[in-house]
Biopython code that builds the backbone (N, CA, C, O; Angstrom):
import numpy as np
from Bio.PDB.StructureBuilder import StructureBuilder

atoms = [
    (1, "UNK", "N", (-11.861, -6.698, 56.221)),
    (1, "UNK", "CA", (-10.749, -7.530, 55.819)),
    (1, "UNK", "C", (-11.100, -8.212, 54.515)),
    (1, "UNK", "O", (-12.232, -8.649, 54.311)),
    (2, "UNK", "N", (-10.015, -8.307, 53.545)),
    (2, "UNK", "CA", (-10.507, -8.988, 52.270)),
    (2, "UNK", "C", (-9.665, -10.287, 52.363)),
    (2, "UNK", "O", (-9.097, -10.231, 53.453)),
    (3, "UNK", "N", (-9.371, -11.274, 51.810)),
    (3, "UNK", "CA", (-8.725, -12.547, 51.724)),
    (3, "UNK", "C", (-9.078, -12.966, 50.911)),
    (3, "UNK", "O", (-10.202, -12.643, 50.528)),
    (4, "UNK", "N", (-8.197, -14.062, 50.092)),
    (4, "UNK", "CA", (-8.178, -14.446, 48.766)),
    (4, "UNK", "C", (-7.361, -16.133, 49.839)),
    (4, "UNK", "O", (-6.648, -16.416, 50.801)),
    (5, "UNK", "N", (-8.194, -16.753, 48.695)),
    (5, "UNK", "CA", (-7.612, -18.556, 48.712)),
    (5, "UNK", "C", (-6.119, -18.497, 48.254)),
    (5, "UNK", "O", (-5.688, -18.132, 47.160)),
    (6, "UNK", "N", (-5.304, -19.023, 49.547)),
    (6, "UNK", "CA", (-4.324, -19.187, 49.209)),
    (6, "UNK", "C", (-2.835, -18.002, 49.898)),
    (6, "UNK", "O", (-1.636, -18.130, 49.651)),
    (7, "UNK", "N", (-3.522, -16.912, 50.790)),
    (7, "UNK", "CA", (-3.453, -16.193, 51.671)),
    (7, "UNK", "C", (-2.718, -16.777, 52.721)),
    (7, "UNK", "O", (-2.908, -17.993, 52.695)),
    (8, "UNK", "N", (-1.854, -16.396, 53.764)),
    (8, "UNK", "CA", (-1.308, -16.656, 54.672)),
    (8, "UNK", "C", (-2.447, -15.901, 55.616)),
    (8, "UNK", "O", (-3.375, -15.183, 55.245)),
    (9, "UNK", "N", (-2.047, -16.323, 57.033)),
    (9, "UNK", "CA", (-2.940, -15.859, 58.262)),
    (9, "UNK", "C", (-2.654, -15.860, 59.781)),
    (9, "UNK", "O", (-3.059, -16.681, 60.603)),
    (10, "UNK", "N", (-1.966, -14.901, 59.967)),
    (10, "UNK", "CA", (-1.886, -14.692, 61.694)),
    (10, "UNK", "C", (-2.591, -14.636, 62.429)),
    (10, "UNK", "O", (-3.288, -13.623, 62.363)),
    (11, "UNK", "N", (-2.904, -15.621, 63.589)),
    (11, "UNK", "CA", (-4.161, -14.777, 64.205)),
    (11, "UNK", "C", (-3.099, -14.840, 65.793)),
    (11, "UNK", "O", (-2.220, -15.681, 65.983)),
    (12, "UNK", "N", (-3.437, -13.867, 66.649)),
    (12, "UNK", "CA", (-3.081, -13.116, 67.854)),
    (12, "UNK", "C", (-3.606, -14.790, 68.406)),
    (12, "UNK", "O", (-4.429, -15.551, 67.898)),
    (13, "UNK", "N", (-2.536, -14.984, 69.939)),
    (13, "UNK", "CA", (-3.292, -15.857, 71.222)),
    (13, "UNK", "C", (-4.224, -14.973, 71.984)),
    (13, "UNK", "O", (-4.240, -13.778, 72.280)),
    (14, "UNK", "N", (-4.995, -16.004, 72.190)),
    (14, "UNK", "CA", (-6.302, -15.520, 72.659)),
    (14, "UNK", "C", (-6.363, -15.605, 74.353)),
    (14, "UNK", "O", (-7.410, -15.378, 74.958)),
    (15, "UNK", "N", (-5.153, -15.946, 75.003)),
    (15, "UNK", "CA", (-4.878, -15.836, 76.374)),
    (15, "UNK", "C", (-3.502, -16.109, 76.425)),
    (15, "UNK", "O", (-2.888, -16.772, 75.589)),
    (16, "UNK", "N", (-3.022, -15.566, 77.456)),
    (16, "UNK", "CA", (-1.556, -15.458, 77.900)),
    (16, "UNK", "C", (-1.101, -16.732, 77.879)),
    (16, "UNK", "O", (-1.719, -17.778, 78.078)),
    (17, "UNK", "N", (0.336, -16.496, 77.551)),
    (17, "UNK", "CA", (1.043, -17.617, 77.252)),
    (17, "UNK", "C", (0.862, -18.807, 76.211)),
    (17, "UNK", "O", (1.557, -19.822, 76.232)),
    (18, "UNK", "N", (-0.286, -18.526, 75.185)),
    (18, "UNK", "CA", (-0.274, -19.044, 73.987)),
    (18, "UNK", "C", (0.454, -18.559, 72.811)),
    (18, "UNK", "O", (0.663, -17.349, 72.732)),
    (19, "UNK", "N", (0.810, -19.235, 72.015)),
    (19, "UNK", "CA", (1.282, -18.570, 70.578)),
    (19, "UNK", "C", (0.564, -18.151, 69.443)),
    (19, "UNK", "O", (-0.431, -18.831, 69.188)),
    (20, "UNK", "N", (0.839, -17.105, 68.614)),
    (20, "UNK", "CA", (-0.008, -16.997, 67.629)),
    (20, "UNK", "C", (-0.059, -18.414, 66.819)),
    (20, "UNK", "O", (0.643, -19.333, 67.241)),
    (21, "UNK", "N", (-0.870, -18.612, 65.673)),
    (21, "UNK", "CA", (-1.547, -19.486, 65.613)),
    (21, "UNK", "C", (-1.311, -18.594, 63.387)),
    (21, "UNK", "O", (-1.528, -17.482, 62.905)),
    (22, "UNK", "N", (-0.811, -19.882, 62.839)),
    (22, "UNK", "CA", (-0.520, -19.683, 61.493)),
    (22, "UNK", "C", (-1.129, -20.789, 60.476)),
    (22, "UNK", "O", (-1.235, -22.010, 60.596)),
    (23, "UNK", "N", (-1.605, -19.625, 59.102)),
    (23, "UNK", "CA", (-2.197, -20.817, 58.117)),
    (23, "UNK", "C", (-2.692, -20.223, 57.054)),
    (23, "UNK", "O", (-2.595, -19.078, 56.611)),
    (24, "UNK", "N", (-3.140, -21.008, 56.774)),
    (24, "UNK", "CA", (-3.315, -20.875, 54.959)),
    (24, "UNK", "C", (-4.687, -20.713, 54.580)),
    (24, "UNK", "O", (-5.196, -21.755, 54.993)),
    (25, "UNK", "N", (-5.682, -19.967, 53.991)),
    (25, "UNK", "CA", (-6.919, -19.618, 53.683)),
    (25, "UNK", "C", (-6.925, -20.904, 52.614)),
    (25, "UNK", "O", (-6.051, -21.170, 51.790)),
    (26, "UNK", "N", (-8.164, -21.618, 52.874)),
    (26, "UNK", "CA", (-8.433, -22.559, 51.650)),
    (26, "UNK", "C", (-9.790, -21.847, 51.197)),
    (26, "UNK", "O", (-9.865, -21.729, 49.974)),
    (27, "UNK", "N", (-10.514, -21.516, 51.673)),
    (27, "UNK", "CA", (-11.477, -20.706, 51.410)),
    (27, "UNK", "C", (-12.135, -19.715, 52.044)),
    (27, "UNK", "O", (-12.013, -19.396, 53.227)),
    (28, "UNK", "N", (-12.810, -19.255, 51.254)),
    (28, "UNK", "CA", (-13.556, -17.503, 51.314)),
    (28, "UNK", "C", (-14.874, -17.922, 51.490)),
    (28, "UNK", "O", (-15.408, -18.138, 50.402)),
    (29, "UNK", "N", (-15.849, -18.185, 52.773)),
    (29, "UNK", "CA", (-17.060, -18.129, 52.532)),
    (29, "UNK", "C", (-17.844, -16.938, 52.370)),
    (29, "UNK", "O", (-18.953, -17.099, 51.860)),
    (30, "UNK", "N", (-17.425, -15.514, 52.770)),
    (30, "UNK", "CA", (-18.280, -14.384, 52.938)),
    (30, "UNK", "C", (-17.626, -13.473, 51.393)),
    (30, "UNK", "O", (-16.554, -13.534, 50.790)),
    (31, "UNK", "N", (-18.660, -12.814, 51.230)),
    (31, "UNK", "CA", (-18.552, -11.900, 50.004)),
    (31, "UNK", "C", (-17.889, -10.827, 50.322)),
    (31, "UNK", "O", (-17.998, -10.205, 51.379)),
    (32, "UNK", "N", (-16.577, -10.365, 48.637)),
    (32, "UNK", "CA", (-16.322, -9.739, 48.568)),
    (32, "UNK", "C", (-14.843, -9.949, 49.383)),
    (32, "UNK", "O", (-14.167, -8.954, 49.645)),
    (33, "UNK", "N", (-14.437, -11.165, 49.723)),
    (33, "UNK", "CA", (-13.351, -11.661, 50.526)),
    (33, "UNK", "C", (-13.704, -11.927, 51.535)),
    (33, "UNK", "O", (-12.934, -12.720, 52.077)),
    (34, "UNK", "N", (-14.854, -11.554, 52.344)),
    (34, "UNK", "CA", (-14.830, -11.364, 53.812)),
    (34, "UNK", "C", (-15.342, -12.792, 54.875)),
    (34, "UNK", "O", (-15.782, -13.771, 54.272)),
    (35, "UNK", "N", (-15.284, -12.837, 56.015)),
    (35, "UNK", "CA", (-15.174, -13.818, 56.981)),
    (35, "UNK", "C", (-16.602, -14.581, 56.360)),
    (35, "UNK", "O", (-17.376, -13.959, 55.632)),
    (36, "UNK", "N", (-16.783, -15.719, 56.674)),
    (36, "UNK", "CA", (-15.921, -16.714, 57.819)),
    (36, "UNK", "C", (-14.785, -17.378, 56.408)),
    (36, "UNK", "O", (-15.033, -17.674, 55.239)),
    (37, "UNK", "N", (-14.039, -17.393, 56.890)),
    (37, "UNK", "CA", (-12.534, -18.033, 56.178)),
    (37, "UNK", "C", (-12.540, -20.027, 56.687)),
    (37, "UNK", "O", (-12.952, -20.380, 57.792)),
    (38, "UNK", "N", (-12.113, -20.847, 55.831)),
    (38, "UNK", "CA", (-11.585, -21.867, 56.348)),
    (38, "UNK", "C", (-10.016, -21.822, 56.140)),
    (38, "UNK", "O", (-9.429, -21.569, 55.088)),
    (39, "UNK", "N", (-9.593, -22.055, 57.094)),
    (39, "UNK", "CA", (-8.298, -22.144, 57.188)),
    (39, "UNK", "C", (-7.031, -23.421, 57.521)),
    (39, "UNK", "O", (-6.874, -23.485, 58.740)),
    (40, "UNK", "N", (-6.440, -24.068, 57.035)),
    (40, "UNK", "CA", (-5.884, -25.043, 57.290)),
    (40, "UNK", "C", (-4.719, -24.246, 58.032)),
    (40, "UNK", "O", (-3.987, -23.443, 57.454)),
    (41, "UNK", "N", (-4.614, -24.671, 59.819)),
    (41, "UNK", "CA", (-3.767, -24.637, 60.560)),
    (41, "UNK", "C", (-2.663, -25.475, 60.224)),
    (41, "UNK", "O", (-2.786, -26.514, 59.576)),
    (42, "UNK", "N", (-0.726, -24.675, 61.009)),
    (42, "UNK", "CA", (-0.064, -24.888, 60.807)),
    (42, "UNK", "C", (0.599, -26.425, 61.687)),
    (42, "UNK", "O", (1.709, -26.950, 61.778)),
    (43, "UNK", "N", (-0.555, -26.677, 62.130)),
    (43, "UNK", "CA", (-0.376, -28.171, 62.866)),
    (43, "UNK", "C", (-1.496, -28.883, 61.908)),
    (43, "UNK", "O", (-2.127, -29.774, 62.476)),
    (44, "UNK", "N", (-1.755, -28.692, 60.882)),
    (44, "UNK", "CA", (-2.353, -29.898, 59.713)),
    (44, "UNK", "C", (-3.898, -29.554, 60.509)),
    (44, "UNK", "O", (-4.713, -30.134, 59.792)),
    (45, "UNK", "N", (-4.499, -29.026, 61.408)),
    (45, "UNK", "CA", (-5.784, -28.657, 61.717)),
    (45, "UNK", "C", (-6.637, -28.147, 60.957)),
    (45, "UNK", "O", (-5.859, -27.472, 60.282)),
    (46, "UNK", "N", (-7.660, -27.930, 60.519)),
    (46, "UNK", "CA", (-8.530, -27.243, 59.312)),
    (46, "UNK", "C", (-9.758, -27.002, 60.149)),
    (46, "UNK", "O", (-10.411, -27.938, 60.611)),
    (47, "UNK", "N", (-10.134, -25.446, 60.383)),
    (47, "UNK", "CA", (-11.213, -25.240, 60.784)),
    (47, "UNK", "C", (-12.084, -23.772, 60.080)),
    (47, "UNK", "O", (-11.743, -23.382, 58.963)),
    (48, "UNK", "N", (-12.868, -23.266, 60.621)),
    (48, "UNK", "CA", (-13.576, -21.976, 60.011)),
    (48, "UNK", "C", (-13.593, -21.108, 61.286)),
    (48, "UNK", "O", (-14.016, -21.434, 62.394)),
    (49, "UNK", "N", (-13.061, -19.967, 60.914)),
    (49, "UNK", "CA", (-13.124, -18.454, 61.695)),
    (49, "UNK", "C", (-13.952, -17.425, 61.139)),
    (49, "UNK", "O", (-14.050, -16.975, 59.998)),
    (50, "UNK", "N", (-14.476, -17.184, 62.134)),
    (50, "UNK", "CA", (-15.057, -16.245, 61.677)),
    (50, "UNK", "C", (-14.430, -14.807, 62.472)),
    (50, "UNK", "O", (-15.098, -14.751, 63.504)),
    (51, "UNK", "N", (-13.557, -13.743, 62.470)),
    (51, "UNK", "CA", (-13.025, -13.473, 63.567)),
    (51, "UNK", "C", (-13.875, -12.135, 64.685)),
    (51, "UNK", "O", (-14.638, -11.496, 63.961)),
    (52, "UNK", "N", (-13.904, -11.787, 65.655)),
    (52, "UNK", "CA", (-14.693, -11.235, 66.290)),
    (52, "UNK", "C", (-13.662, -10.054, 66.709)),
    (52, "UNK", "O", (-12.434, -9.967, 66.717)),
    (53, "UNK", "N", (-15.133, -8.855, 67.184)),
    (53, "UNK", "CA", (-14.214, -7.969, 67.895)),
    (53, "UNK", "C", (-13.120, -8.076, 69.007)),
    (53, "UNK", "O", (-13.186, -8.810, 69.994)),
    (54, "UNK", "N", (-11.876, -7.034, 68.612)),
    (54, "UNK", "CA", (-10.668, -7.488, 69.446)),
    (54, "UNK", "C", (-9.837, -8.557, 68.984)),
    (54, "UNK", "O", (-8.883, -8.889, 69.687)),
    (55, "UNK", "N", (-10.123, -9.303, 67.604)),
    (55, "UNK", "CA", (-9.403, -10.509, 67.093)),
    (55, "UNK", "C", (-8.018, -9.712, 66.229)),
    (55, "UNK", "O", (-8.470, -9.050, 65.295)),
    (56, "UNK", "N", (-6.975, -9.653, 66.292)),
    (56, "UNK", "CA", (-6.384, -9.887, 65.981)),
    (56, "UNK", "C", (-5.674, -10.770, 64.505)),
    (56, "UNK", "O", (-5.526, -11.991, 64.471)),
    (57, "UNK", "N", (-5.264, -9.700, 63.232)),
    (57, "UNK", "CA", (-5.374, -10.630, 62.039)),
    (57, "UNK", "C", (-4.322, -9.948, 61.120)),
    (57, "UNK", "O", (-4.119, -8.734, 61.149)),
    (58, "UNK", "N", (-3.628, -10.865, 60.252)),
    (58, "UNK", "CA", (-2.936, -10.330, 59.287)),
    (58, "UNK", "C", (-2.948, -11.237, 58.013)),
    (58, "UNK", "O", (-2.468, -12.366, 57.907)),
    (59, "UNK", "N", (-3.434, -10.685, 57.310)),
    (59, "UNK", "CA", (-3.282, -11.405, 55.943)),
    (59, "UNK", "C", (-2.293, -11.270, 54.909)),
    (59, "UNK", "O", (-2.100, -10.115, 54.529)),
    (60, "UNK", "N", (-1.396, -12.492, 54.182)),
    (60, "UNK", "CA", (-0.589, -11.907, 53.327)),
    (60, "UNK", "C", (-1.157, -12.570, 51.940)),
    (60, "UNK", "O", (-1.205, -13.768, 51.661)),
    (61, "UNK", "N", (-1.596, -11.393, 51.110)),
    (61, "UNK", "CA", (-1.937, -12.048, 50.162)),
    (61, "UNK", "C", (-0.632, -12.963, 49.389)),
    (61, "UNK", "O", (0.506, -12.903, 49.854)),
    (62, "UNK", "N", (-0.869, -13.578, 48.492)),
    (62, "UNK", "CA", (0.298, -14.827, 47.992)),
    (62, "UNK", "C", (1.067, -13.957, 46.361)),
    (62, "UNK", "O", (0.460, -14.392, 45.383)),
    (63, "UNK", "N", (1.592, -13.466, 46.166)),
    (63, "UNK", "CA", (1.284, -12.824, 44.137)),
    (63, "UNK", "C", (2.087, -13.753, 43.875)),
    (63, "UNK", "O", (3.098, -14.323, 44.287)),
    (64, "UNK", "N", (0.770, -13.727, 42.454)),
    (64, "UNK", "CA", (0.897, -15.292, 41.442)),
    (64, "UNK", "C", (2.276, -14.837, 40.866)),
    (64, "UNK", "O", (2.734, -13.717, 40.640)),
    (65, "UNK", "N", (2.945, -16.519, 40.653)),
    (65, "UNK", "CA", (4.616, -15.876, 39.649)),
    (65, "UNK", "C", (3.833, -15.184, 38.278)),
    (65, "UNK", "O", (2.610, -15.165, 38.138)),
    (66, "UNK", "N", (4.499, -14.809, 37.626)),
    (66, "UNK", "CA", (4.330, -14.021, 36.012)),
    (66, "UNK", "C", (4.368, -14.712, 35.119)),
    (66, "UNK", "O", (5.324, -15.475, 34.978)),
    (67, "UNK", "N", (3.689, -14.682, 34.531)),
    (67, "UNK", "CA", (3.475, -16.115, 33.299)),
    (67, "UNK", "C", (4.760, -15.634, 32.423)),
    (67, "UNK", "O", (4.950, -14.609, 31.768)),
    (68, "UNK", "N", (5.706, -16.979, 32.713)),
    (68, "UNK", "CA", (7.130, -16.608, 31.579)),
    (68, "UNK", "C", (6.938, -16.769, 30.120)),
    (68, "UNK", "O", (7.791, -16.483, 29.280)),
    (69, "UNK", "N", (5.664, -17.287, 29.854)),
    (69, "UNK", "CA", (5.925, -18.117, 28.942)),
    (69, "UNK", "C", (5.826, -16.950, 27.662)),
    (69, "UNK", "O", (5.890, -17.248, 26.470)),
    (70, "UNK", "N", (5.696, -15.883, 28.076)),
    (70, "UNK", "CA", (5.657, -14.494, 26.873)),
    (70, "UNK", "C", (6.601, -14.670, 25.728)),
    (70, "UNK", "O", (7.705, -15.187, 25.895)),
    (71, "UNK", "N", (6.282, -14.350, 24.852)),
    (71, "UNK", "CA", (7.744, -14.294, 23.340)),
    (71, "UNK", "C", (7.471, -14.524, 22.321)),
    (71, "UNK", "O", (8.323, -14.493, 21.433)),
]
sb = StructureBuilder()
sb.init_structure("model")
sb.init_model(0)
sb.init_chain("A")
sb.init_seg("    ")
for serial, (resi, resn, name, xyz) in enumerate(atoms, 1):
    if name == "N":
        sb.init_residue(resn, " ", resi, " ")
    sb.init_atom(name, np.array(xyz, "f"), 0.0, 1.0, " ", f" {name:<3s}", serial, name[0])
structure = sb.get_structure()
């Protein structure tokens, strides 16, 4: 998995009857993009994942707007 700061982040519930669980990459600790991620949860929570086999993940990278300022 690669991830970039600033990334969206799904992660799967990890037992029945939970909800997935959404947020925002503030940072990249592993090289080359890769885990452990800190992530600011969509309830204002901020923690570090590292994710394990069977985890469940989707990343959306963010694309930067286009610099208008061309001319």
């Amino acid at each position: 998995m690669e991830a970039r700061v600033g990334d969206r982040i799904t992660m799967a519930a990890e037992h029945v009857g939970q909800s997935t669980r959404e947020g925002t990459i503030r940072e990249v600790k592993g090289e080359g993009g890769g885990p452990p991620y800190v992530v600011e949860w969509s309830d204002g929570h901020t923690g570090i994942i590292h994710p394990g086999p069977g985890s469940v993940l989707r990343c959306e990278h963010v694309e930067q707007p286009a610099d208008e300022t061309t001319g």
